[in-house]
C-alpha positions as CSV (number, residue, x, y, z in Angstrom):
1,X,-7.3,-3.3,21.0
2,X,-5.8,-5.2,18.4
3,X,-6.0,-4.1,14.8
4,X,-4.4,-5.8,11.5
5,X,-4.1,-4.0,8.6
6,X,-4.2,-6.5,5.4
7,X,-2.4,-4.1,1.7
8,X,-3.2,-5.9,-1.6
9,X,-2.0,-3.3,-3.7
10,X,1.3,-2.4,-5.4
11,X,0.0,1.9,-5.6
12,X,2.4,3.4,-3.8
13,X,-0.2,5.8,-2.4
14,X,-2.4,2.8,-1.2
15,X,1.1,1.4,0.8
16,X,1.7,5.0,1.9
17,X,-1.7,5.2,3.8
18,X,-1.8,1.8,5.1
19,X,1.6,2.6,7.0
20,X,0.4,6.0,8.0
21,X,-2.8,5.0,9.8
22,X,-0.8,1.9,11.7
23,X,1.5,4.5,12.6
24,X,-1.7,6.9,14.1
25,X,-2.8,3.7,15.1
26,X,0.3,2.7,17.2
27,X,0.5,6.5,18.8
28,X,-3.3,5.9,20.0
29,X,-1.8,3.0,22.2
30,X,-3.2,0.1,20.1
31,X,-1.2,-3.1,19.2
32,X,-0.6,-3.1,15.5
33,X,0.0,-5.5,12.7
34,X,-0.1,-5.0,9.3
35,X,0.3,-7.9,6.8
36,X,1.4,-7.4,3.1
37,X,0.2,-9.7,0.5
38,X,0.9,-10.5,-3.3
39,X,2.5,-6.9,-4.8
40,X,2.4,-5.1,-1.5
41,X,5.3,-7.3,-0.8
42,X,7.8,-5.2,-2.7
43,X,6.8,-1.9,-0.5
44,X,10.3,-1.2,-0.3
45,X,10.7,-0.9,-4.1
46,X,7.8,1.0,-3.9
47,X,8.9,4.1,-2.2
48,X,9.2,7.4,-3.9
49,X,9.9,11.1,-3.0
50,X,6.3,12.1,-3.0
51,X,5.6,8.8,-1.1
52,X,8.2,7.6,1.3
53,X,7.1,4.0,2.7
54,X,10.3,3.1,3.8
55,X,10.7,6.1,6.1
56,X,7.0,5.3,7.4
57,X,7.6,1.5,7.4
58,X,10.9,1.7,9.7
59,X,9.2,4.3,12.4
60,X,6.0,1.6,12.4
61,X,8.3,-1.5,12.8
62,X,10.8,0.7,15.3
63,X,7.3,1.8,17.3
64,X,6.6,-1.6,18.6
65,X,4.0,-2.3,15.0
66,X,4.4,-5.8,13.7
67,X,5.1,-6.4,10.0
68,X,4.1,-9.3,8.4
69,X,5.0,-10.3,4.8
């Protein structure tokens, strides 16, 4: 199955969770994609201790997930 994920958002918690389930996704055997739009753009900026999006975006992208920005 194909699934896209679309993020709005520029909550770091929103971001965080959006990369998590493509992640669960993408260990379920499903093809990925998740597009960021407007502020979800700057994800990388976004990244904090508590909620580390760059660490969760680089094992989606590195697991075959397709990013889209």
């Amino acid at each position: 199955m194909n699934i896209t994920l679309i993020a709005c958002s520029d909550n770091s918690e929103i971001l965080w969770n959006v990369f998590r389930m493509g992640n669960l996704m993408l260990e379920k055997m499903d093809e990925v994609n998740i597009f960021l739009n407007g502020p979800s753009v700057s994800y990388a900026a976004l990244s904090t201790k508590e909620f580390p999006i760059l660490e969760l975006a680089k094992l989606f992208t590195l697991s075959e997930g397709v990013l889209l920005a």
